[in-house]
KOLGU-4560 file (N, C-alpha, C; in nm, 3 decimals, padded with zeros to 5 digits):
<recs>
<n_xx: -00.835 n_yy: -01.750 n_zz: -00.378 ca_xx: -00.790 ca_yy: -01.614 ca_zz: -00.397 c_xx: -00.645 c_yy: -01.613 c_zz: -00.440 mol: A seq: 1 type: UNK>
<n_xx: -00.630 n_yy: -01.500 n_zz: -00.524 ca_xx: -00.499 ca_yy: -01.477 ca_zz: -00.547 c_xx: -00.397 c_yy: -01.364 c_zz: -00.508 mol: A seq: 2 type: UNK>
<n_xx: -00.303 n_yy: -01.374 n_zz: -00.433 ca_xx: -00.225 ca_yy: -01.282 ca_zz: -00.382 c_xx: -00.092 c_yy: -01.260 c_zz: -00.446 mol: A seq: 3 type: UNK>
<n_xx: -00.066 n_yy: -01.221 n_zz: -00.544 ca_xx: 00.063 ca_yy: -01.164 ca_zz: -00.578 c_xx: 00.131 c_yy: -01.086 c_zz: -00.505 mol: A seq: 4 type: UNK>
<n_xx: 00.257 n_yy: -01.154 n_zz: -00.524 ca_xx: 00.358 ca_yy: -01.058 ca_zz: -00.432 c_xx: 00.500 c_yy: -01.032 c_zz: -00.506 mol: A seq: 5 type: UNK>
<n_xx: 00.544 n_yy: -00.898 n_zz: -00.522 ca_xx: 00.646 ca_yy: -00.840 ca_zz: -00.575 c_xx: 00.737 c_yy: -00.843 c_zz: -00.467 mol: A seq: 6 type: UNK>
<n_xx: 00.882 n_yy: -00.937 n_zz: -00.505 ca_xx: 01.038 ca_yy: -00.955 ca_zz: -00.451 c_xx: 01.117 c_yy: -00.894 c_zz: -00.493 mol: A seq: 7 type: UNK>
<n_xx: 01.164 n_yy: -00.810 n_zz: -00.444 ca_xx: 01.349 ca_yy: -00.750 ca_zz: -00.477 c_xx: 01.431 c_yy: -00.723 c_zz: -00.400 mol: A seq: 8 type: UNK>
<n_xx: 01.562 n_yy: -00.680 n_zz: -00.424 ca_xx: 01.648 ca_yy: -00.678 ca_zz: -00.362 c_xx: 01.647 c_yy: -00.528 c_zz: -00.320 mol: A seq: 9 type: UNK>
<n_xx: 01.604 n_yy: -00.463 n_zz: -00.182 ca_xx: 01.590 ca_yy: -00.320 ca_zz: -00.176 c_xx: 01.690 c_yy: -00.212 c_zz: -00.140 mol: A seq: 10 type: UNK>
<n_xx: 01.775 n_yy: -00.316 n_zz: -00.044 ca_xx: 01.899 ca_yy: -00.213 ca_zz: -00.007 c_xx: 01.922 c_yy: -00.188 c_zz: -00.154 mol: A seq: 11 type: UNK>
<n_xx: 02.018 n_yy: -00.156 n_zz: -00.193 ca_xx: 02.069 ca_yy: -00.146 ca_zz: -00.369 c_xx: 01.961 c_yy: -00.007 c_zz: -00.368 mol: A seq: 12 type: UNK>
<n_xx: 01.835 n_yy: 00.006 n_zz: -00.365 ca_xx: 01.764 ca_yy: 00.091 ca_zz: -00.433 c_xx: 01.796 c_yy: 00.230 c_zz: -00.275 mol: A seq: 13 type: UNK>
<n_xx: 01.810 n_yy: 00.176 n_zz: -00.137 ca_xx: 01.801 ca_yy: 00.262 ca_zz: -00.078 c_xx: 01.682 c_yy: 00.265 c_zz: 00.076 mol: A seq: 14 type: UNK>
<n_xx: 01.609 n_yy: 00.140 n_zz: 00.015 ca_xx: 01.489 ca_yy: 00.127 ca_zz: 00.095 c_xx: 01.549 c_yy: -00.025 c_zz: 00.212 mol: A seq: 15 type: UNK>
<n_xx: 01.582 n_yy: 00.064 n_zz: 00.359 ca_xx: 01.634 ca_yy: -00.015 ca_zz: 00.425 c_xx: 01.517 c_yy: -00.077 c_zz: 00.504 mol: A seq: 16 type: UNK>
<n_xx: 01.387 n_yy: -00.057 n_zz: 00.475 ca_xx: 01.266 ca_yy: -00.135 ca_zz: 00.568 c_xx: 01.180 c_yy: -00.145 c_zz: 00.457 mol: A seq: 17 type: UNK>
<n_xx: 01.156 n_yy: -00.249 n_zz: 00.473 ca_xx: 01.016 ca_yy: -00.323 ca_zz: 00.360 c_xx: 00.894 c_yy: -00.351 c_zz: 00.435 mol: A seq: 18 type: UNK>
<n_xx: 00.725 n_yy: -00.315 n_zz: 00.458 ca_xx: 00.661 ca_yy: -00.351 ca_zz: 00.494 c_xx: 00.550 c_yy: -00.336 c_zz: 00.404 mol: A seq: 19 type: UNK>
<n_xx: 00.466 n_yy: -00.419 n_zz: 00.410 ca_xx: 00.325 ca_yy: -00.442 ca_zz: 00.344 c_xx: 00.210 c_yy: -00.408 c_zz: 00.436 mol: A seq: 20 type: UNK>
<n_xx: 00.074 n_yy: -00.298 n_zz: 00.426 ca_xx: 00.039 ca_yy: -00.306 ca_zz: 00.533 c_xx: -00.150 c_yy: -00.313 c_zz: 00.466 mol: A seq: 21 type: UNK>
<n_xx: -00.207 n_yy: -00.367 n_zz: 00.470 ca_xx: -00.370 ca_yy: -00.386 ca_zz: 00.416 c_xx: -00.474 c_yy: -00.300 c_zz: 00.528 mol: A seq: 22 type: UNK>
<n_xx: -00.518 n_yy: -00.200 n_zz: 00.445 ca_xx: -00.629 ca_yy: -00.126 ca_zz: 00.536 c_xx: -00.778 c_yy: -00.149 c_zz: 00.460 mol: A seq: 23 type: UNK>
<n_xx: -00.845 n_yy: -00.186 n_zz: 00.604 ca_xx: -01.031 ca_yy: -00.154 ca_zz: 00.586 c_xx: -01.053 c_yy: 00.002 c_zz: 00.591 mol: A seq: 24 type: UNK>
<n_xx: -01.121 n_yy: 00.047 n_zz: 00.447 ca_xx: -01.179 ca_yy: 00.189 ca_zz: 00.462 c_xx: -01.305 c_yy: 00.164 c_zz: 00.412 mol: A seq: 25 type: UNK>
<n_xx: -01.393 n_yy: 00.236 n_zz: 00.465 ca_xx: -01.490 ca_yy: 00.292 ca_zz: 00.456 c_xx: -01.506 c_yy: 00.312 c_zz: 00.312 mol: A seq: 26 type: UNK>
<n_xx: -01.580 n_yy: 00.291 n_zz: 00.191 ca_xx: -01.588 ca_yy: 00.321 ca_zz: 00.068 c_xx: -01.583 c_yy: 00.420 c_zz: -00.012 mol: A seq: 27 type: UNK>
<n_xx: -01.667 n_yy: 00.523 n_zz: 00.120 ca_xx: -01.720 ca_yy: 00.664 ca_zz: 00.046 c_xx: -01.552 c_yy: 00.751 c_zz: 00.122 mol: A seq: 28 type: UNK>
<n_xx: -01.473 n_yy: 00.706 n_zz: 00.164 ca_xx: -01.399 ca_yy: 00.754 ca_zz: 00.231 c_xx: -01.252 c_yy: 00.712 c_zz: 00.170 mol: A seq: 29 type: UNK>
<n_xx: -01.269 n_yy: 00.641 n_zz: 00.064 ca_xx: -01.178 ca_yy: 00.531 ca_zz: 00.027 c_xx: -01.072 c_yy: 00.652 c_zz: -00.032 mol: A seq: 30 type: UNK>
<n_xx: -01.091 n_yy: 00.699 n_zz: -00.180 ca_xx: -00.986 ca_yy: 00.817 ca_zz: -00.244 c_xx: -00.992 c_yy: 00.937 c_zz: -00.111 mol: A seq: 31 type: UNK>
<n_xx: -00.993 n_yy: 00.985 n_zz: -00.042 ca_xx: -00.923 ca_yy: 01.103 ca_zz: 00.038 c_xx: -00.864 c_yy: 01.024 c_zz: 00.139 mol: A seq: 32 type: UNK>
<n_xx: -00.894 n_yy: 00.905 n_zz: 00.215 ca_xx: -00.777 ca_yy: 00.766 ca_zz: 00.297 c_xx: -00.639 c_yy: 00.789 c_zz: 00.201 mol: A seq: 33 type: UNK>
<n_xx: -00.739 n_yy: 00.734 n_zz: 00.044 ca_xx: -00.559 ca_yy: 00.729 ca_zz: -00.020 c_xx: -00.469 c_yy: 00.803 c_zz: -00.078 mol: A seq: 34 type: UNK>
<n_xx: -00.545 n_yy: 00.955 n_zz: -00.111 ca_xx: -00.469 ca_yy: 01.057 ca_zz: -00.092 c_xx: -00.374 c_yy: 01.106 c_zz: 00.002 mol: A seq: 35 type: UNK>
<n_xx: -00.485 n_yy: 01.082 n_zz: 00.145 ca_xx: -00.383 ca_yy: 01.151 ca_zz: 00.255 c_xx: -00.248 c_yy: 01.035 c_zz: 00.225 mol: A seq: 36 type: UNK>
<n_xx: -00.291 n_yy: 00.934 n_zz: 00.275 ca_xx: -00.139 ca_yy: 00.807 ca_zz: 00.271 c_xx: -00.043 c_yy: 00.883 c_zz: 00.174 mol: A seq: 37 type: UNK>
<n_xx: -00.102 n_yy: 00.836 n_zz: 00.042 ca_xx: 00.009 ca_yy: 00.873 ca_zz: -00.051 c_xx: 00.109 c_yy: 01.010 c_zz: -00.023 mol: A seq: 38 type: UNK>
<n_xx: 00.044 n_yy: 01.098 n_zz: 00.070 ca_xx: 00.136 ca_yy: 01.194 ca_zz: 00.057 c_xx: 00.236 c_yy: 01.209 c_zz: 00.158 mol: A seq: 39 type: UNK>
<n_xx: 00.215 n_yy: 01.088 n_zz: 00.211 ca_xx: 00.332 ca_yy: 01.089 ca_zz: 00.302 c_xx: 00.448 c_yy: 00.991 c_zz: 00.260 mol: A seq: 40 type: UNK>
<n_xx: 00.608 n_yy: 01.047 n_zz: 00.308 ca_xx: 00.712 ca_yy: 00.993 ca_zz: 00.269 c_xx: 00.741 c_yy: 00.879 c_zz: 00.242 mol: A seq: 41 type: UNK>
<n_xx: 00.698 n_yy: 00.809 n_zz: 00.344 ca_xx: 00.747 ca_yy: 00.701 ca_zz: 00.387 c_xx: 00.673 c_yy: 00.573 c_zz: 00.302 mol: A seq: 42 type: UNK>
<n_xx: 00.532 n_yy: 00.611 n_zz: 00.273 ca_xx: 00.465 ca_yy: 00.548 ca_zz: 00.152 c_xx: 00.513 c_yy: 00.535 c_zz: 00.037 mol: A seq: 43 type: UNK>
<n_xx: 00.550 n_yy: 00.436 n_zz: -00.051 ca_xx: 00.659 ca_yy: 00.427 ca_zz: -00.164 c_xx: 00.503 c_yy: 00.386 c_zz: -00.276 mol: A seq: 44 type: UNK>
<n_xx: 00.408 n_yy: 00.360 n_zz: -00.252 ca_xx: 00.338 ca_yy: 00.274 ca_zz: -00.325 c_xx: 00.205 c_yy: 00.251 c_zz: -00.229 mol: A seq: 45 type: UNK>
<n_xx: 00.063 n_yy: 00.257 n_zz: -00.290 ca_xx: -00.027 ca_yy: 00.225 ca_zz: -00.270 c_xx: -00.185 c_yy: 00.224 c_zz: -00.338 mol: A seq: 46 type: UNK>
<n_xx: -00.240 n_yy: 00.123 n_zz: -00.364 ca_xx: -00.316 ca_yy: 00.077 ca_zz: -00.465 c_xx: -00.489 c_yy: 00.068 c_zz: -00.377 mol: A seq: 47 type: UNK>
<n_xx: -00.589 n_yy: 00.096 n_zz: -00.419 ca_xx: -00.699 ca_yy: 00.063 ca_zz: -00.372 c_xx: -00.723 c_yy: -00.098 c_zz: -00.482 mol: A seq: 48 type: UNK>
<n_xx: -00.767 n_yy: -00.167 n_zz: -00.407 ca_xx: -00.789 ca_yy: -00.301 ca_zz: -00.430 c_xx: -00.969 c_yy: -00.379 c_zz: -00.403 mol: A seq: 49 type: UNK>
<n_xx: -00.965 n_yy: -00.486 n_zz: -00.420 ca_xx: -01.052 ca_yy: -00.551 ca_zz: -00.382 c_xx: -01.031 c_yy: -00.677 c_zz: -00.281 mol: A seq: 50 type: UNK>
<n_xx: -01.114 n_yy: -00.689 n_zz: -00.190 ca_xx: -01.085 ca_yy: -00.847 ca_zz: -00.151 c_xx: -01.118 c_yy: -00.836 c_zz: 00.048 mol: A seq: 51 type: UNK>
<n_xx: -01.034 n_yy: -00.872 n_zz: 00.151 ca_xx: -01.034 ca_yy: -00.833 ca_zz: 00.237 c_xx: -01.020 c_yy: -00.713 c_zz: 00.323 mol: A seq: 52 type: UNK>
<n_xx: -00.944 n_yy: -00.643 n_zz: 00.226 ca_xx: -00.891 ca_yy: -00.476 ca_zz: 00.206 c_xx: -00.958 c_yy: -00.390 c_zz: 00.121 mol: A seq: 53 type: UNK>
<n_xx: -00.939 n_yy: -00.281 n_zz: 00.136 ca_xx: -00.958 ca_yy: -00.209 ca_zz: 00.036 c_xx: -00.838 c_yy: -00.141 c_zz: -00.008 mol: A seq: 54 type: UNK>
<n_xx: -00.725 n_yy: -00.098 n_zz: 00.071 ca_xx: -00.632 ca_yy: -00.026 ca_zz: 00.021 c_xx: -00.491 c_yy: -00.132 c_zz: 00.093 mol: A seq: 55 type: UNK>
<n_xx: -00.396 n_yy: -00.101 n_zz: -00.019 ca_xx: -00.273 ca_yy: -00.188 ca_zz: -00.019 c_xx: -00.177 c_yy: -00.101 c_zz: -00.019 mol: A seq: 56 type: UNK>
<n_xx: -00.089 n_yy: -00.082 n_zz: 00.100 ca_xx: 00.039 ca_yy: 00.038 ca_zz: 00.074 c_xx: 00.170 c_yy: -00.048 c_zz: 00.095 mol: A seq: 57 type: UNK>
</recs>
């Protein structure tokens, strides 16, 4: 398997906590999971995926 992972330098941008967090959803449940997420602040980024996860924030 392949896991890419994006590095930067975040203070500079403002973002003083960096975390990666992989959620199991339910399929049929998958776009309104990643709606709700996305609309919260603190979420900078999050992708539905394949693999052990389904969603990557």
């Amino acid at each position: 398997m392949l896991y890419p992972t994006v590095q930067y330098d975040h203070e500079p941008l403002g973002h003083g906590v960096e975390a990666l967090r992989r959620l199991t959803v339910v399929p049929r449940a998958l776009a309104a999971k990643g709606r709700a997420l996305t609309a919260r602040p603190e979420v900078r980024f999050a992708a539905a995926v394949t693999g052990r996860a389904e969603l990557v924030l």
